[in-house]
mmJSON file of the N, C-alpha and C atoms, coordinates in Angstrom:
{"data_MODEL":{"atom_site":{
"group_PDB":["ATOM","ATOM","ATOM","ATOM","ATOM","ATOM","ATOM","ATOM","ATOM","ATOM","ATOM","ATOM","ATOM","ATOM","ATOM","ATOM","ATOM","ATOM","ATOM","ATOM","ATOM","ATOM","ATOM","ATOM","ATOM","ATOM","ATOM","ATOM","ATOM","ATOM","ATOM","ATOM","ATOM","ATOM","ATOM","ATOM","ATOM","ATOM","ATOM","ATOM","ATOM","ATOM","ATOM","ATOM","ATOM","ATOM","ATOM","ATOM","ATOM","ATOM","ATOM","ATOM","ATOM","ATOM","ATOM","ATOM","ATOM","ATOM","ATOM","ATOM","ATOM","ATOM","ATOM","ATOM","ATOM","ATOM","ATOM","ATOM","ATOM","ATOM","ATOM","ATOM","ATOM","ATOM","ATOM","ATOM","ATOM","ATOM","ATOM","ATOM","ATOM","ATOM","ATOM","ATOM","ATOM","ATOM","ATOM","ATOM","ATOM","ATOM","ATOM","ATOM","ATOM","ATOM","ATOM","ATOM","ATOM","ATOM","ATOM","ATOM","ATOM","ATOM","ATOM","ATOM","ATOM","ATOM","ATOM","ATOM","ATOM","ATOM","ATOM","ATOM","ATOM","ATOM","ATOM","ATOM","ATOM","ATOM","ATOM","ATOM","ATOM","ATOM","ATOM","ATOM","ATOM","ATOM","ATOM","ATOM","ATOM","ATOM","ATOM","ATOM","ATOM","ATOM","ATOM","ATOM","ATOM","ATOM","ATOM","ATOM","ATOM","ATOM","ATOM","ATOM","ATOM","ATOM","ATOM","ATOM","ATOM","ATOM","ATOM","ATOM","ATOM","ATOM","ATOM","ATOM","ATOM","ATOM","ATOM","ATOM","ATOM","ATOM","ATOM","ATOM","ATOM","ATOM","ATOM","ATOM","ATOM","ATOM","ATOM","ATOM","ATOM","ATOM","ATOM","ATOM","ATOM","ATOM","ATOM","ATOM","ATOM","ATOM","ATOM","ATOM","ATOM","ATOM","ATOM","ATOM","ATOM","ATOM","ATOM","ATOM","ATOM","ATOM","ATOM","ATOM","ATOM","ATOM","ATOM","ATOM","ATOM","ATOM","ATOM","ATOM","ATOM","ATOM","ATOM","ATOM","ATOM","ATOM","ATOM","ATOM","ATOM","ATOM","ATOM","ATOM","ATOM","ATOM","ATOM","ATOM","ATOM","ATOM"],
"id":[1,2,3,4,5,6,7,8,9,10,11,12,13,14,15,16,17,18,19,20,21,22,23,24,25,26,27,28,29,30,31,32,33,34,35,36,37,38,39,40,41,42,43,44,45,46,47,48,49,50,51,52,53,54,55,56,57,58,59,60,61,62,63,64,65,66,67,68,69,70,71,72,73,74,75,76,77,78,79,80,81,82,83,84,85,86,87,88,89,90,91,92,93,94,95,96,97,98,99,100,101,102,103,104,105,106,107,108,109,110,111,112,113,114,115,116,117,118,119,120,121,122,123,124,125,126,127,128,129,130,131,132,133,134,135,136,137,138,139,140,141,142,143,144,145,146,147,148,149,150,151,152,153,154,155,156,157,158,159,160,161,162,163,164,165,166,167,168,169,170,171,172,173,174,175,176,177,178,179,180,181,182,183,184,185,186,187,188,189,190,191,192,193,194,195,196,197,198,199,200,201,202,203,204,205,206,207,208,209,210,211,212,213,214,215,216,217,218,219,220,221,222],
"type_symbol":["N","C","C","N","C","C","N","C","C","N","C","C","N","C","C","N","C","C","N","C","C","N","C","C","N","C","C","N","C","C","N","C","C","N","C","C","N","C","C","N","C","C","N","C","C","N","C","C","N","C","C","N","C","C","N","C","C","N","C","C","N","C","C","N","C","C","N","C","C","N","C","C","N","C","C","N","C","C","N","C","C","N","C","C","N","C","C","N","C","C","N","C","C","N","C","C","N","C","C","N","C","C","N","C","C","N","C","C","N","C","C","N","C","C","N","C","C","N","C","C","N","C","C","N","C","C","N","C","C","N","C","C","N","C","C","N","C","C","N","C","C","N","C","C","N","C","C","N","C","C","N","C","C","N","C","C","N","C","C","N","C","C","N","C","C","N","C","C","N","C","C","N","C","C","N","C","C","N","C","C","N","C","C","N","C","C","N","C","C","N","C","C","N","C","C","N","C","C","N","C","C","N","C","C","N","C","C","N","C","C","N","C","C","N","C","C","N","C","C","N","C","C"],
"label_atom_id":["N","CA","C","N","CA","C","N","CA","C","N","CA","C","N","CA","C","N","CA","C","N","CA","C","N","CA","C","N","CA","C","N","CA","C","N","CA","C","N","CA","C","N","CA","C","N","CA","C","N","CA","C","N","CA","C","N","CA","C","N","CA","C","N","CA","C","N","CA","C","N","CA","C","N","CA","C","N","CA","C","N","CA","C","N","CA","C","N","CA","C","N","CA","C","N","CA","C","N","CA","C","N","CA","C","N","CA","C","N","CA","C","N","CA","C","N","CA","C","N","CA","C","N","CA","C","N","CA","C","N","CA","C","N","CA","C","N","CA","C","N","CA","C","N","CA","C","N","CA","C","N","CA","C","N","CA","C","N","CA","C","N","CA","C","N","CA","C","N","CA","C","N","CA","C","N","CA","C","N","CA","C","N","CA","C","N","CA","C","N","CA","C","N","CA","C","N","CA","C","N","CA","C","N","CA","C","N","CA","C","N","CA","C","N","CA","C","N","CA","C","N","CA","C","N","CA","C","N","CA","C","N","CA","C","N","CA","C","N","CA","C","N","CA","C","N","CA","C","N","CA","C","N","CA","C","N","CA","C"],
"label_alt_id":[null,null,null,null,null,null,null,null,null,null,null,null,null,null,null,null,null,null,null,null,null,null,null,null,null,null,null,null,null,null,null,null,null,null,null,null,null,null,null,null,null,null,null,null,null,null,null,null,null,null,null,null,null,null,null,null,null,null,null,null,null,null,null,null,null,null,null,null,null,null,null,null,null,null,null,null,null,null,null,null,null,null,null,null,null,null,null,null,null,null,null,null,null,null,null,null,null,null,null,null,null,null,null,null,null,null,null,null,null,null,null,null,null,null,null,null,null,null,null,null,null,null,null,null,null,null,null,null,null,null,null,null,null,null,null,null,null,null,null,null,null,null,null,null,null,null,null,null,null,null,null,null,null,null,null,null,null,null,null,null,null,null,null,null,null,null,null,null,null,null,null,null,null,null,null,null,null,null,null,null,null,null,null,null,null,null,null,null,null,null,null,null,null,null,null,null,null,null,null,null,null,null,null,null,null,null,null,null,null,null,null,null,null,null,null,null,null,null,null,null,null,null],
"label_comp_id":["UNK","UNK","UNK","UNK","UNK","UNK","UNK","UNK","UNK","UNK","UNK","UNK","UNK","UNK","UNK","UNK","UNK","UNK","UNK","UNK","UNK","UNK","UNK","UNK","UNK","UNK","UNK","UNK","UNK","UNK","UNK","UNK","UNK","UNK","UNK","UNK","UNK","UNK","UNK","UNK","UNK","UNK","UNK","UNK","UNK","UNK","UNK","UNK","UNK","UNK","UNK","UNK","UNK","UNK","UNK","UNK","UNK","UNK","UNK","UNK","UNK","UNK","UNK","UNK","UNK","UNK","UNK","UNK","UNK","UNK","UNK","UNK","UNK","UNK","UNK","UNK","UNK","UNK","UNK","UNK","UNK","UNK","UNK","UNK","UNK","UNK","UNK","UNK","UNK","UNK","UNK","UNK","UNK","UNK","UNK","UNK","UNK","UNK","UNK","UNK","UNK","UNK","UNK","UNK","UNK","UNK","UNK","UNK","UNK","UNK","UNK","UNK","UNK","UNK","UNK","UNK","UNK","UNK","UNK","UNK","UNK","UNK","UNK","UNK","UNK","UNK","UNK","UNK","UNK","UNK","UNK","UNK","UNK","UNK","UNK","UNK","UNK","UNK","UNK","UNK","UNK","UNK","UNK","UNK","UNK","UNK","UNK","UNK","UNK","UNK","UNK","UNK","UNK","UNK","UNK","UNK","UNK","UNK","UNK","UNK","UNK","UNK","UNK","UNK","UNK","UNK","UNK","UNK","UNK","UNK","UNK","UNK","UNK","UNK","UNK","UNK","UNK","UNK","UNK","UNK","UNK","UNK","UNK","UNK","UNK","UNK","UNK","UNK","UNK","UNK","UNK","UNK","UNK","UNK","UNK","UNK","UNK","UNK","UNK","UNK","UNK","UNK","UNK","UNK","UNK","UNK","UNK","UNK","UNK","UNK","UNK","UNK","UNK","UNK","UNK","UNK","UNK","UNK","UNK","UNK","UNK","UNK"],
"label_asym_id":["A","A","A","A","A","A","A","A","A","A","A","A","A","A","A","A","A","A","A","A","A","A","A","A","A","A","A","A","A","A","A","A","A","A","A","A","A","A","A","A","A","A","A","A","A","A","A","A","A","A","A","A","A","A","A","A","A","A","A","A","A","A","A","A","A","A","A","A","A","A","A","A","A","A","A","A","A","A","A","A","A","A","A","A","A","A","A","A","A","A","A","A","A","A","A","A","A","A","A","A","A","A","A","A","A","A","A","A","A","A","A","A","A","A","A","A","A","A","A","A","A","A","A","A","A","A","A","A","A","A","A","A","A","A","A","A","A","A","A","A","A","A","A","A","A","A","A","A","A","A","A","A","A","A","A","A","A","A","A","A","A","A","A","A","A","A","A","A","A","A","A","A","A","A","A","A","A","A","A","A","A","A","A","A","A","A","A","A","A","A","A","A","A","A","A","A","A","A","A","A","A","A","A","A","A","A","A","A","A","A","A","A","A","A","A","A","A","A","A","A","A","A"],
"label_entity_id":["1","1","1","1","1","1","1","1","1","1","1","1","1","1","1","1","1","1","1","1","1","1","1","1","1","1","1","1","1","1","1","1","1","1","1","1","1","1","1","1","1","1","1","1","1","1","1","1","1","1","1","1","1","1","1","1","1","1","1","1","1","1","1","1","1","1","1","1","1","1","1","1","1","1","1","1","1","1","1","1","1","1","1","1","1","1","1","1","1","1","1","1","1","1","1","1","1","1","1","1","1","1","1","1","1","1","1","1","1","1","1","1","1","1","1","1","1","1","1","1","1","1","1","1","1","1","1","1","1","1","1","1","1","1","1","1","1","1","1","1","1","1","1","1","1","1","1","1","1","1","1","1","1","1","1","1","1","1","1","1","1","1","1","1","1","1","1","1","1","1","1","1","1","1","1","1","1","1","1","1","1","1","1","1","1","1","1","1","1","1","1","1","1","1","1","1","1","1","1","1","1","1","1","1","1","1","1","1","1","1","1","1","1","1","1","1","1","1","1","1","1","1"],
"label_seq_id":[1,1,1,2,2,2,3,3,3,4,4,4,5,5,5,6,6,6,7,7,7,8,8,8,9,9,9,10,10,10,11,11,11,12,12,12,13,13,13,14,14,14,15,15,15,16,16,16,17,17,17,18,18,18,19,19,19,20,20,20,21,21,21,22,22,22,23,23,23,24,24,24,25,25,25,26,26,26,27,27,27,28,28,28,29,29,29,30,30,30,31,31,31,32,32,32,33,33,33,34,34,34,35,35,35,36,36,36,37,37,37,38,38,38,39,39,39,40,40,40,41,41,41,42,42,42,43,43,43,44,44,44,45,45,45,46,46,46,47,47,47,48,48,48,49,49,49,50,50,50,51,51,51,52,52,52,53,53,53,54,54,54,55,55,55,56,56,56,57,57,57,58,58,58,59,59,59,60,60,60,61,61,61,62,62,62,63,63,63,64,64,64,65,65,65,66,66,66,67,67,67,68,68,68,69,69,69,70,70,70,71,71,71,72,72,72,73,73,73,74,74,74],
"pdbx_PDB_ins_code":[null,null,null,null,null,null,null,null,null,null,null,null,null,null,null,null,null,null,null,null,null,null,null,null,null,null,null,null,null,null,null,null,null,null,null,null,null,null,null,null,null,null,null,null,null,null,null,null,null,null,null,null,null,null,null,null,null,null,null,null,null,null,null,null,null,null,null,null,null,null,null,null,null,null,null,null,null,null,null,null,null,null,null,null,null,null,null,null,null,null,null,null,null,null,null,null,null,null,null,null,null,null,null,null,null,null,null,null,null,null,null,null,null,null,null,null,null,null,null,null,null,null,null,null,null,null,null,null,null,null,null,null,null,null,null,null,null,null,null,null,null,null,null,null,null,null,null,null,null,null,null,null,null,null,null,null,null,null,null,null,null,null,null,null,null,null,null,null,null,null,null,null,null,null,null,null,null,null,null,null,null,null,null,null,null,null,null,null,null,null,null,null,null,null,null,null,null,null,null,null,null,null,null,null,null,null,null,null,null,null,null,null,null,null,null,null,null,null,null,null,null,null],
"Cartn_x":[16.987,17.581,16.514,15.438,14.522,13.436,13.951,13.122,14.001,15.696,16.28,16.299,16.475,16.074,15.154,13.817,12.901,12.912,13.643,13.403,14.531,15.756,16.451,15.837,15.533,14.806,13.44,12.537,11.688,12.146,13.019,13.393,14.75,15.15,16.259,16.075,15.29,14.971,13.515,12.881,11.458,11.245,10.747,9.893,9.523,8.559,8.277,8.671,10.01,10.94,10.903,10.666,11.218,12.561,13.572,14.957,15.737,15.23,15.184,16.711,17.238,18.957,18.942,20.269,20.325,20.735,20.708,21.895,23.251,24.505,24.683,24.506,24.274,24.491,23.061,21.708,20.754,21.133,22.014,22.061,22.779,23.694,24.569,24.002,23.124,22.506,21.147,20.626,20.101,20.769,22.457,23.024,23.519,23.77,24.051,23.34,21.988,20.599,20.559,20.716,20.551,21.277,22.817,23.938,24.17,23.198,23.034,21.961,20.915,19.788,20.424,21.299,21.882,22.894,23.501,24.621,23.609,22.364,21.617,21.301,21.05,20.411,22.172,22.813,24.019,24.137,24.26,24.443,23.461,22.013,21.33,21.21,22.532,22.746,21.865,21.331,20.199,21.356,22.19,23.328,22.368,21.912,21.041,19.798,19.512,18.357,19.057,19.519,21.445,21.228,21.721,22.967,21.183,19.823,18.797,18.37,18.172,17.947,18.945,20.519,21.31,20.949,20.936,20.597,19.82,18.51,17.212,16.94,17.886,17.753,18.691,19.924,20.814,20.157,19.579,18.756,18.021,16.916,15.85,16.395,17.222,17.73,18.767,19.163,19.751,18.983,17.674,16.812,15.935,15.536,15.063,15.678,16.711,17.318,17.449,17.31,16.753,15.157,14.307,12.844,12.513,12.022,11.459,10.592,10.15,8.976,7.825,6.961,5.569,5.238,4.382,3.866,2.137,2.054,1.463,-0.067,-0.653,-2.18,-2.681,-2.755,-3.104,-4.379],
"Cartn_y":[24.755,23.44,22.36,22.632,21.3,21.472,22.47,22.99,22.301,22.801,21.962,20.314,19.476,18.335,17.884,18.013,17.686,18.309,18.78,19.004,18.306,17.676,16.312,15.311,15.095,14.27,13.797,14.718,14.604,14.432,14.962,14.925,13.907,13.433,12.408,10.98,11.07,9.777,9.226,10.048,9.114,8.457,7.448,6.139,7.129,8.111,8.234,9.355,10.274,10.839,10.842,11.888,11.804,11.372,12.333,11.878,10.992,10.151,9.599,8.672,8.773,8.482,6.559,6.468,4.575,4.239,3.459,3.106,2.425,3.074,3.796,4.438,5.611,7.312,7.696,7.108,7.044,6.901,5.568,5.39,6.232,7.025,8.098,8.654,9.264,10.88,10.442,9.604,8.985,8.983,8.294,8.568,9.892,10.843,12.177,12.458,12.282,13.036,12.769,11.404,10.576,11.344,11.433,11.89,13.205,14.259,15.138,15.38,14.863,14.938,13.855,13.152,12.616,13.667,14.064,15.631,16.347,16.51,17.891,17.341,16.331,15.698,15.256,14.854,15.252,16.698,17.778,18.854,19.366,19.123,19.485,18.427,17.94,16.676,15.64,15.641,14.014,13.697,12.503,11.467,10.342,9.801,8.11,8.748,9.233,9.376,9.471,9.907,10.925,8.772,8.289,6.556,6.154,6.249,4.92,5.155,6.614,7.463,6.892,7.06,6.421,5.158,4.246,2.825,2.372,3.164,2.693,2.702,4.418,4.831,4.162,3.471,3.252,1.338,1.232,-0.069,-0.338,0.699,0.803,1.013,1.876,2.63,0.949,0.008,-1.035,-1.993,-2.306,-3.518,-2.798,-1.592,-0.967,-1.98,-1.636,-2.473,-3.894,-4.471,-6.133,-6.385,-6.081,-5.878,-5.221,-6.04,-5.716,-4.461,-3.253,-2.236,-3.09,-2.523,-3.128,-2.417,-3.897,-3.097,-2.334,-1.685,-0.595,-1.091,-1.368,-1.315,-0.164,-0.498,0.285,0.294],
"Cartn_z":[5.398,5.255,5.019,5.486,5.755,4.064,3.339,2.194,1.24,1.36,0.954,0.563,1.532,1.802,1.238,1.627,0.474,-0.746,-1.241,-2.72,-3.373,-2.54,-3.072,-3.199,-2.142,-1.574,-2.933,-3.098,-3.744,-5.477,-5.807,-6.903,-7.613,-6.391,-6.864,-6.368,-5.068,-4.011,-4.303,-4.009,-3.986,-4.818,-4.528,-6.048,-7.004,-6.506,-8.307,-8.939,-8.226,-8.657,-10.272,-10.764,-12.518,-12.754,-11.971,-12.023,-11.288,-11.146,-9.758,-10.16,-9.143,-8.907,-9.166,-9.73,-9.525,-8.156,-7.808,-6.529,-7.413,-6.53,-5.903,-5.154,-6.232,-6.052,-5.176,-5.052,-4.938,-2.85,-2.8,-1.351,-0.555,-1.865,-1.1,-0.372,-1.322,-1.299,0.106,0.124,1.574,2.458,2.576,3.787,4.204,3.092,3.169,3.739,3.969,4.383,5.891,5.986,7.143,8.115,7.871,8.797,8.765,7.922,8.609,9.641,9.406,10.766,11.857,11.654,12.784,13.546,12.781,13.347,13.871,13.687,13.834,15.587,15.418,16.794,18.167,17.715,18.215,18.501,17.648,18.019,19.486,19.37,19.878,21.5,21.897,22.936,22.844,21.465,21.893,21.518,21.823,21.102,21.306,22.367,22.193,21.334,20.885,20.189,18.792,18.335,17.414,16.701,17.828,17.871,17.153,17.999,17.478,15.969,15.89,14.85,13.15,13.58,12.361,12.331,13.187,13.46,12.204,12.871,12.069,10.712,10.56,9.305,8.456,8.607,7.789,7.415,8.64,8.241,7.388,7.253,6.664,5.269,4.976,3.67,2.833,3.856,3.111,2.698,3.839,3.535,2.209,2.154,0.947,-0.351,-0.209,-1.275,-1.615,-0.396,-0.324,-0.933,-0.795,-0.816,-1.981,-2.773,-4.233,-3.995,-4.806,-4.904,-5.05,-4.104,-4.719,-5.942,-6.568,-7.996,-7.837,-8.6,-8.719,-9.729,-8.841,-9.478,-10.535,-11.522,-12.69,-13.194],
"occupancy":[1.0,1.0,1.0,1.0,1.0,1.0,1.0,1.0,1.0,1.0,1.0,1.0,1.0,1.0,1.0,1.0,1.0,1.0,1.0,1.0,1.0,1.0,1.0,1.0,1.0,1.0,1.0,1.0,1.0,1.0,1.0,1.0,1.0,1.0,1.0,1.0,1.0,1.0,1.0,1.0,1.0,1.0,1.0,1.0,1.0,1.0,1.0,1.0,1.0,1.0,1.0,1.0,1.0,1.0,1.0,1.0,1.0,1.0,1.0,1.0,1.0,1.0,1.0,1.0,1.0,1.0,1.0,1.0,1.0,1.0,1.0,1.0,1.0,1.0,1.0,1.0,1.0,1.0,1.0,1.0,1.0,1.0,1.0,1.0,1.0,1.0,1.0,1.0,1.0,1.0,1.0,1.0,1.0,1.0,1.0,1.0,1.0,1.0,1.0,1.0,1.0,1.0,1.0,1.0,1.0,1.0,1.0,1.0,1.0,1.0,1.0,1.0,1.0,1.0,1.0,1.0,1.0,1.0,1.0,1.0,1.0,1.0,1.0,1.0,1.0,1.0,1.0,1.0,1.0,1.0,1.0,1.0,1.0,1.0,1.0,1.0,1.0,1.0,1.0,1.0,1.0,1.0,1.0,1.0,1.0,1.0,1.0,1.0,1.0,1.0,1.0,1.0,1.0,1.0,1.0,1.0,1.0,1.0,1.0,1.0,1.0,1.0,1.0,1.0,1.0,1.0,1.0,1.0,1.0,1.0,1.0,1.0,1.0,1.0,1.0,1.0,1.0,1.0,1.0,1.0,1.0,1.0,1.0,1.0,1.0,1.0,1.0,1.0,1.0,1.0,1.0,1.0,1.0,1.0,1.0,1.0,1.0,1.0,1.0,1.0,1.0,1.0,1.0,1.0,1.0,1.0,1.0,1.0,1.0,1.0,1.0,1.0,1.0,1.0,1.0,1.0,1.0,1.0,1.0,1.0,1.0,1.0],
"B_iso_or_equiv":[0.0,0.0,0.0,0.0,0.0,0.0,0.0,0.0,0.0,0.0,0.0,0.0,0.0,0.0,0.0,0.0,0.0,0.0,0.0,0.0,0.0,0.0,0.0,0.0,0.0,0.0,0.0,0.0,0.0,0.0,0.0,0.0,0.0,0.0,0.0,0.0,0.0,0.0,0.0,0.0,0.0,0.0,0.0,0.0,0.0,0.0,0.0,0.0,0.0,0.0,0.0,0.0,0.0,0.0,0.0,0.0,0.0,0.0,0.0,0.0,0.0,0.0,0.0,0.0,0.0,0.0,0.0,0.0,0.0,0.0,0.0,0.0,0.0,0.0,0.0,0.0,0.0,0.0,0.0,0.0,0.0,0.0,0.0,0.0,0.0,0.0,0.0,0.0,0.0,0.0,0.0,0.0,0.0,0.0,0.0,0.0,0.0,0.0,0.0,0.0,0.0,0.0,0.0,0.0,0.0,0.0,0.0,0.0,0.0,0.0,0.0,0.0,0.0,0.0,0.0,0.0,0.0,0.0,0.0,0.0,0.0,0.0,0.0,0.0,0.0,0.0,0.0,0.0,0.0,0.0,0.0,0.0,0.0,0.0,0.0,0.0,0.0,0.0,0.0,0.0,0.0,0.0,0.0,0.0,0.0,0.0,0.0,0.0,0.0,0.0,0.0,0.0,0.0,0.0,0.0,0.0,0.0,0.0,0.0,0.0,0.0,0.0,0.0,0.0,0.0,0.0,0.0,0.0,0.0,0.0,0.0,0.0,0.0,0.0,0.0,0.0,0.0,0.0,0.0,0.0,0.0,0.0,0.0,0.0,0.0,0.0,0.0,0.0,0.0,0.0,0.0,0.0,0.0,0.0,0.0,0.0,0.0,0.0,0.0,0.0,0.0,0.0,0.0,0.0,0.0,0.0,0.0,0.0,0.0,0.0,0.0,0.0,0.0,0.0,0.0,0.0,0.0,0.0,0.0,0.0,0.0,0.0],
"pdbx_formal_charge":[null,null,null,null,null,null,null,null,null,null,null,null,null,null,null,null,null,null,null,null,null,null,null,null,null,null,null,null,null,null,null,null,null,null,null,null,null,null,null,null,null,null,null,null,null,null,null,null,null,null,null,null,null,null,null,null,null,null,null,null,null,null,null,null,null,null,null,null,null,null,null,null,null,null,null,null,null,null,null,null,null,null,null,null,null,null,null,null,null,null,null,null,null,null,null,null,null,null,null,null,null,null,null,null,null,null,null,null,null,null,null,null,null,null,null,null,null,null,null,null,null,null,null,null,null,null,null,null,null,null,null,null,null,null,null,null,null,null,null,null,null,null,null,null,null,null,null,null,null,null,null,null,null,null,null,null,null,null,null,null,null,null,null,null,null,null,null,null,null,null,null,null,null,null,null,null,null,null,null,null,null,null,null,null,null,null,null,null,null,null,null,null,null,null,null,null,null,null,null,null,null,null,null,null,null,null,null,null,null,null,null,null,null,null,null,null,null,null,null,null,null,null],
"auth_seq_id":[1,1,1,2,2,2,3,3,3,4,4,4,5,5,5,6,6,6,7,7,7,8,8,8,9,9,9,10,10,10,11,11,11,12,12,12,13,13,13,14,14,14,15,15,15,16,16,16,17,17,17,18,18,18,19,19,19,20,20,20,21,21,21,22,22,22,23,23,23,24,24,24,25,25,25,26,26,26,27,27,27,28,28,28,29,29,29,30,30,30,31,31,31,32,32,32,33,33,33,34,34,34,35,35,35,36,36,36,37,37,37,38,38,38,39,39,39,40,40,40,41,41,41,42,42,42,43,43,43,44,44,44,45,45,45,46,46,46,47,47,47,48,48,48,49,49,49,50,50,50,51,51,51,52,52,52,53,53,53,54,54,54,55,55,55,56,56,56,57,57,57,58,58,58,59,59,59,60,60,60,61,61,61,62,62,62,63,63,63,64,64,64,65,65,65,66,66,66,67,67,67,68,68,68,69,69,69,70,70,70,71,71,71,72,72,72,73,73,73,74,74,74],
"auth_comp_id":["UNK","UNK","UNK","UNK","UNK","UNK","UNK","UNK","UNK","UNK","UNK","UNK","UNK","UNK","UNK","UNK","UNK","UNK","UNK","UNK","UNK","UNK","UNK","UNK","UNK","UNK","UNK","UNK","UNK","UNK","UNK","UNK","UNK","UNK","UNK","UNK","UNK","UNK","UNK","UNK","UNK","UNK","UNK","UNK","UNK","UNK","UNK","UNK","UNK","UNK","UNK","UNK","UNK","UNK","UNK","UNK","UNK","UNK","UNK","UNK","UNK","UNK","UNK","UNK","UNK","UNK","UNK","UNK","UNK","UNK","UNK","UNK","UNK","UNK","UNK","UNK","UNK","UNK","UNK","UNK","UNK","UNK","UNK","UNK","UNK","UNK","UNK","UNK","UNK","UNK","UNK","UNK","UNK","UNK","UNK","UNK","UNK","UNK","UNK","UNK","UNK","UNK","UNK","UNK","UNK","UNK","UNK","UNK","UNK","UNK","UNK","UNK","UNK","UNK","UNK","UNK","UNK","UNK","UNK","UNK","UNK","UNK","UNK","UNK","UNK","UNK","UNK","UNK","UNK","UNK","UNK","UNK","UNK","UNK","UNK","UNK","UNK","UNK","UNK","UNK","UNK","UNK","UNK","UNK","UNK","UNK","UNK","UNK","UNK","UNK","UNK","UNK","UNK","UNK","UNK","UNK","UNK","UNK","UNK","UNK","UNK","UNK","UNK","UNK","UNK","UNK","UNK","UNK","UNK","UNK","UNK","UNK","UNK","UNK","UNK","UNK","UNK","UNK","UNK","UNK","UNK","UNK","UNK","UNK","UNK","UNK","UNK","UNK","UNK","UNK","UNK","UNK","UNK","UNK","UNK","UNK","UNK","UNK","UNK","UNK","UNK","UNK","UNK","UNK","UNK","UNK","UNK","UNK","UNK","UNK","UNK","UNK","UNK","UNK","UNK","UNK","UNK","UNK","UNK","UNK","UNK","UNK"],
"auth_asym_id":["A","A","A","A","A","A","A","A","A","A","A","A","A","A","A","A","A","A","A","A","A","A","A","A","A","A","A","A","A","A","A","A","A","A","A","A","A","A","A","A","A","A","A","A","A","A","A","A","A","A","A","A","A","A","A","A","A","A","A","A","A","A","A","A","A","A","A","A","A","A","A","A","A","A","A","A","A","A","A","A","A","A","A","A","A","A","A","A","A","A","A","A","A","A","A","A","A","A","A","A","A","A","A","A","A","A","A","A","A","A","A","A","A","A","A","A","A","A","A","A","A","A","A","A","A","A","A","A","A","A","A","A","A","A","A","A","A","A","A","A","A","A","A","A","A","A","A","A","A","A","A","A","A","A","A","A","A","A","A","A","A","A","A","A","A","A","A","A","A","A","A","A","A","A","A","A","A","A","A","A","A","A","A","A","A","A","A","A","A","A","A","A","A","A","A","A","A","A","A","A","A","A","A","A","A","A","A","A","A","A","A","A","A","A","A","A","A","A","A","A","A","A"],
"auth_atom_id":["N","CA","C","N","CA","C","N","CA","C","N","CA","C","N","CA","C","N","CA","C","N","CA","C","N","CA","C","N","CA","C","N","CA","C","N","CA","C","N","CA","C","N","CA","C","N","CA","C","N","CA","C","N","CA","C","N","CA","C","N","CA","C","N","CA","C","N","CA","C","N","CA","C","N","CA","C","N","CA","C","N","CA","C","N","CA","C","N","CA","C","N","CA","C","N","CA","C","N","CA","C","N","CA","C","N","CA","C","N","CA","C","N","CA","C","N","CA","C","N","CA","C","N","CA","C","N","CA","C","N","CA","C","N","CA","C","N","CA","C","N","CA","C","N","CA","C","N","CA","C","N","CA","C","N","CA","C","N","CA","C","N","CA","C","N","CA","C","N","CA","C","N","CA","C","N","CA","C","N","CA","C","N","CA","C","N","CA","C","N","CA","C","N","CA","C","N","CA","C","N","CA","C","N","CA","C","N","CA","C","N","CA","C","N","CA","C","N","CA","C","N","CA","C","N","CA","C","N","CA","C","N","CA","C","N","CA","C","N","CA","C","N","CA","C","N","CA","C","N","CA","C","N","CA","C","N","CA","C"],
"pdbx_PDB_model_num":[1,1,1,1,1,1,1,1,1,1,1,1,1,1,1,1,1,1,1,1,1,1,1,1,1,1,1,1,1,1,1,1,1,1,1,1,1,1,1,1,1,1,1,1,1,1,1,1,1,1,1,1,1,1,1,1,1,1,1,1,1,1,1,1,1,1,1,1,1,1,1,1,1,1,1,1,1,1,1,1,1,1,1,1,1,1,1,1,1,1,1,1,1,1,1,1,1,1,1,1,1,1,1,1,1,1,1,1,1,1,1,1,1,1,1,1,1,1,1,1,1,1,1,1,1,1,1,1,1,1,1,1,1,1,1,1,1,1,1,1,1,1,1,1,1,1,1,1,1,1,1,1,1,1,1,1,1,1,1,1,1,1,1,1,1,1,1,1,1,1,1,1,1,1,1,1,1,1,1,1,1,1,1,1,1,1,1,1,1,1,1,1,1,1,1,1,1,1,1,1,1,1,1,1,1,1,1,1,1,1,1,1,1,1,1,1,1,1,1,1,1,1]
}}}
């Protein structure tokens, strides 16, 4: 699973992704990601760790989108 993940991850999400997703479909596939390592940590009885864990991540993954990319020294 975790081989999985990064190879979405790496190939549809990251900045310098070749194929790299628009948002949308781009924030989906982040929260898809998100709320399964949040299930994984639920499953495993962390839930307050499970609750800070989505928190942070669903934060981080929206202000992403507020906050211009830095540009890239060439």
């Amino acid at each position: 699973m975790p081989a999985g993940v990064v190879a979405v991850w790496g190939a549809f999400v990251a900045p310098r992704a070749r194929r790299r997703l628009r948002d949308p479909a781009r924030f989906a596939v982040e929260l898809v990601i998100f709320a399964a390592a949040t299930a994984a940590l639920v499953a495993v009885d962390q839930v307050v760790l499970a609750v800070v864990y989505a928190v942070v991540a669903v934060a981080t993954a929206a202000l992403a989108r507020v906050w211009p990319e830095p540009v890239e020294a060439r």
